[in-house]
Every structure is written in structure tokens, then in C-alpha cells.
C-alpha positions as CSV (number, residue, x, y, z in Angstrom):
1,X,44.5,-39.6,-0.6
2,X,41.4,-40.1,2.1
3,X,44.3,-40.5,4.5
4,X,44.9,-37.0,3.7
5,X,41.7,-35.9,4.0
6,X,41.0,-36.9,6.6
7,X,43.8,-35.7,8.7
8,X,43.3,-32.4,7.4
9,X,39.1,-32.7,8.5
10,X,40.8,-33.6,11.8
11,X,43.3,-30.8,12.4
12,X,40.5,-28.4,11.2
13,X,38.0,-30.3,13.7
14,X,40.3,-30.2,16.4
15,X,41.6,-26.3,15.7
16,X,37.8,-24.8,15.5
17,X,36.9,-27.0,18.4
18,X,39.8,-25.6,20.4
19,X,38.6,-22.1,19.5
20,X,34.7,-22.9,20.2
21,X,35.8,-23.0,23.6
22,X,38.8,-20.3,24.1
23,X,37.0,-17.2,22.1
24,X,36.5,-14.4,24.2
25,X,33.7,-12.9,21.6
26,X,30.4,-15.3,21.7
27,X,29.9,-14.6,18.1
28,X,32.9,-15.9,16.8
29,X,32.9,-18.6,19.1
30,X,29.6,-19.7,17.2
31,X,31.0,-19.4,13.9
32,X,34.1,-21.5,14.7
33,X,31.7,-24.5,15.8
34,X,29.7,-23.7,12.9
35,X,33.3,-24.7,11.0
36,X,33.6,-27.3,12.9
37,X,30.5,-29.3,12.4
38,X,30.9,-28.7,8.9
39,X,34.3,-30.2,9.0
40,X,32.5,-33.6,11.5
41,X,30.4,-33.7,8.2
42,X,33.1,-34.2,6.0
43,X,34.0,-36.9,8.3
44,X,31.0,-38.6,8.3
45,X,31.3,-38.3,3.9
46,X,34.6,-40.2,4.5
47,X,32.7,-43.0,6.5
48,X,29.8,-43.3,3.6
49,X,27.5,-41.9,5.5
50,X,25.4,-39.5,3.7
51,X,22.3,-39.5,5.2
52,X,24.6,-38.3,8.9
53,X,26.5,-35.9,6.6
54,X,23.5,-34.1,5.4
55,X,21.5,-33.8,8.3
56,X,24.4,-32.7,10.7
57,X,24.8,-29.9,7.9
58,X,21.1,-28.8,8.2
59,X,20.2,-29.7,11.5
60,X,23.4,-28.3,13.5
61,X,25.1,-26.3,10.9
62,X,21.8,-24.7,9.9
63,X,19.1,-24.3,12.8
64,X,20.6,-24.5,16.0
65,X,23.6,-22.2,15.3
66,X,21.4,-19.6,13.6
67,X,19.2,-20.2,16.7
68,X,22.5,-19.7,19.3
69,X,23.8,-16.8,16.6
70,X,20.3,-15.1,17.4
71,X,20.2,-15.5,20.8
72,X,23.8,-13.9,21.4
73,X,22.8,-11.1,19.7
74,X,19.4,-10.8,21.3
75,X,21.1,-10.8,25.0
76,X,23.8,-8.5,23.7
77,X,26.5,-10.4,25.6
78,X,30.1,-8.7,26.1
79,X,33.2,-9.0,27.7
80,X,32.2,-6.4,30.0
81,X,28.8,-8.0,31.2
82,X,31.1,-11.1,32.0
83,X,32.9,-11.1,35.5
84,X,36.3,-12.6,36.3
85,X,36.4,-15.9,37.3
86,X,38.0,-16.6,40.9
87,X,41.7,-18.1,40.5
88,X,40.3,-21.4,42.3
89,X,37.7,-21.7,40.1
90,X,40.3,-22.1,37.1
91,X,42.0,-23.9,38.9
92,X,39.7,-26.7,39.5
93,X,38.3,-26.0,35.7
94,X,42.1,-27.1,34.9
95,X,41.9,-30.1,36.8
96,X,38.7,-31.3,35.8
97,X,39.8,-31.1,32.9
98,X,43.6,-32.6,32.7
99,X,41.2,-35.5,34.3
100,X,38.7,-35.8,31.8
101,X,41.3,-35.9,29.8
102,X,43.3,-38.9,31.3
103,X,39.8,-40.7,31.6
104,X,39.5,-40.6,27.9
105,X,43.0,-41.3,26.9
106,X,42.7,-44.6,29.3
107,X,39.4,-45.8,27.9
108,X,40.9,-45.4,24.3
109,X,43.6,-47.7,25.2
110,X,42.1,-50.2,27.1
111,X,38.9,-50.6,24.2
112,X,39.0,-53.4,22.0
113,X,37.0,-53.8,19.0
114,X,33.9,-55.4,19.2
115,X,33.2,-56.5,16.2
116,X,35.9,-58.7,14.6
117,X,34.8,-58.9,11.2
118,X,32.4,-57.5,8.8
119,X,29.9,-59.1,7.0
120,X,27.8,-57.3,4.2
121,X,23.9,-58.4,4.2
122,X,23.3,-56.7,1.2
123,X,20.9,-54.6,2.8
124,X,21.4,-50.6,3.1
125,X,21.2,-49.5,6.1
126,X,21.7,-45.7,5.1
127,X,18.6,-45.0,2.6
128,X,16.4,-42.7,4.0
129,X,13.6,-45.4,3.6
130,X,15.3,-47.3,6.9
131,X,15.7,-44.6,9.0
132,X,12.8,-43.0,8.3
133,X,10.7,-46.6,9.0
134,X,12.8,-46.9,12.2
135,X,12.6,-43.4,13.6
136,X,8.7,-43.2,13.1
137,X,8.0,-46.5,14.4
138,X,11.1,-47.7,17.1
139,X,11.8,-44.3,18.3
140,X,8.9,-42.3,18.1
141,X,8.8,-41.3,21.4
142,X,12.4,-40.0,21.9
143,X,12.2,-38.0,18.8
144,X,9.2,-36.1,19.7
145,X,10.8,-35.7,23.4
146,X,13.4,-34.0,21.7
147,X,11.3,-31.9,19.3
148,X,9.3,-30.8,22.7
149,X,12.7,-30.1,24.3
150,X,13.9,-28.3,21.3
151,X,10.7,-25.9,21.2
152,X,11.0,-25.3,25.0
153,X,14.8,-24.4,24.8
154,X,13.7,-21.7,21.6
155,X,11.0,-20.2,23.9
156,X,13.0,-20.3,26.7
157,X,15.8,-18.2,25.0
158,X,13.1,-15.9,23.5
159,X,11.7,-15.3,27.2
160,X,15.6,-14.5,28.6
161,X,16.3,-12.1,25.6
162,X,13.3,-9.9,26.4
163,X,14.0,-6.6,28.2
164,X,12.0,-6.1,31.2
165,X,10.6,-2.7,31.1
166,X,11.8,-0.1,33.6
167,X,9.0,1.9,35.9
């Protein structure tokens, strides 16, 4: 049964993540990723991660797509604001990407486990007692970089949505 599941979370992963990226309209695009991460939450449920399920619901599902679903509207982007790309710059998009692609698909086959076997300690590594401990003491610092860099990407999207006023 969580075989199941799980390749149906994967074919809906992989199908909203396909249409993130080919959507012509910027809205929809959002709201396919917005599927999408709720779908890469259901996969973290399958792994017994709860703590990883719930924030990647109200951290990605929740703030920054409302902030990306506010900023498209605020710059009122359209097809018809968007110029063609060159034929040689989809070209070497398609190439970049066929080799991204084979890069990927060879370091999945050559990786090897690295851990063998897995031993329980009896201690839980997912209660939010842990990671709280260990994010305000080990990794303070990176987590108020990324609160700075959060605040500065809002303000800088605020700052490119505003209308200049005409003379």
C-alpha cells in the first residue's frame, strides 16, 4: 500500500513539477508548485518525518508562494510583456539541460550507500525539542542569514512592483 502511495506522490511530484516550469501563465505556474510541494510533503509523511512535512507545508506551501502569488500580480506579468527568446538561446537551454540531465542520471548510478546498516539509539531525532536545541544553538547564524535574506528578497519585490510615477 505505501508502495502505492508513494508512486502516485511521485507521478503527481513529477507532473506539477514538469508544469511549474512549462506554464506560459505565471499564476498557474505558482499554483502547480504550490501542488507540488504539497505532494514533496506527503513524501516526507511516508519517510516519518513530521516535523519536515509540516514545515514544508507552512513555510513553502504557505509564505513564500503567497509571497511569489503576490508579487506576480503586483508586476502584472503577461505573455505580451515577455519577448521571444532567440532560437540559439533554446537551443543551448536544451543542451544544458539534456546535460544536467545525464550528470544526474550518472551520479545516481555510480552512488553507493553510505550507510550499511541502521542502528536505532533510542533517541528521537524528529521532536521539535532537537531541532529546536540545535537550530538556536549550532546554527544560529545561518538561520538568521536566511531570515535577513528572506526580508531583503520581500522588500526587494515590494521596491520592483512599485510604479514609477510619470512627469
Amino acid at each position: 500500500m505505501i508502495t502505492i502511495i508513494f508512486y502516485i506522490l511521485a507521478a503527481i511530484t513529477l507532473g506539477t513539477a514538469i508544469l511549474t516550469v512549462m506554464s506560459k501563465n505565471p499564476v498557474h505556474s505558482a499554483v502547480y508548485m504550490i501542488i507540488c510541494f504539497f505532494s514533496i510533503s506527503g513524501h516526507f509523511l511516508l519517510l516519518n518525518a513530521l516535523f519536515l512535512a509540516v514545515v514544508n507545508v507552512v513555510v513553502y506551501a504557505g509564505a513564500i508562494m503567497v509571497l511569489l502569488l503576490f508579487t506576480l500580480m503586483l508586476m502584472n506579468l503577461s505573455e505580451q510583456h515577455e519577448p521571444k527568446k532567440k532560437v540559439i538561446s533554446r537551443i543551448a537551454a536544451t543542451i544544458s539541460a539534456c546535460l544536467m540531465g545525464i550528470v544526474l542520471l550518472a551520479s545516481l548510478l555510480k552512488s553507493a550507500p553510505v550507510i550499511e546498516t541502521y542502528k536505532a539509539e533510542g533517541f528521537d531525532y524528529q521532536s521539535v525539542n532537537v531541532i529546536g536545541e540545535v537550530l538556536l544553538n549550532e546554527y544560529l547564524v545561518p538561520f538568521e542569514f536566511a531570515s535577513i535574506l528572506l526580508l531583503t528578497a520581500m522588500i526587494g519585490a515590494v521596491l520592483i512592483s512599485k510604479r514609477e510615477k510619470k512627469a
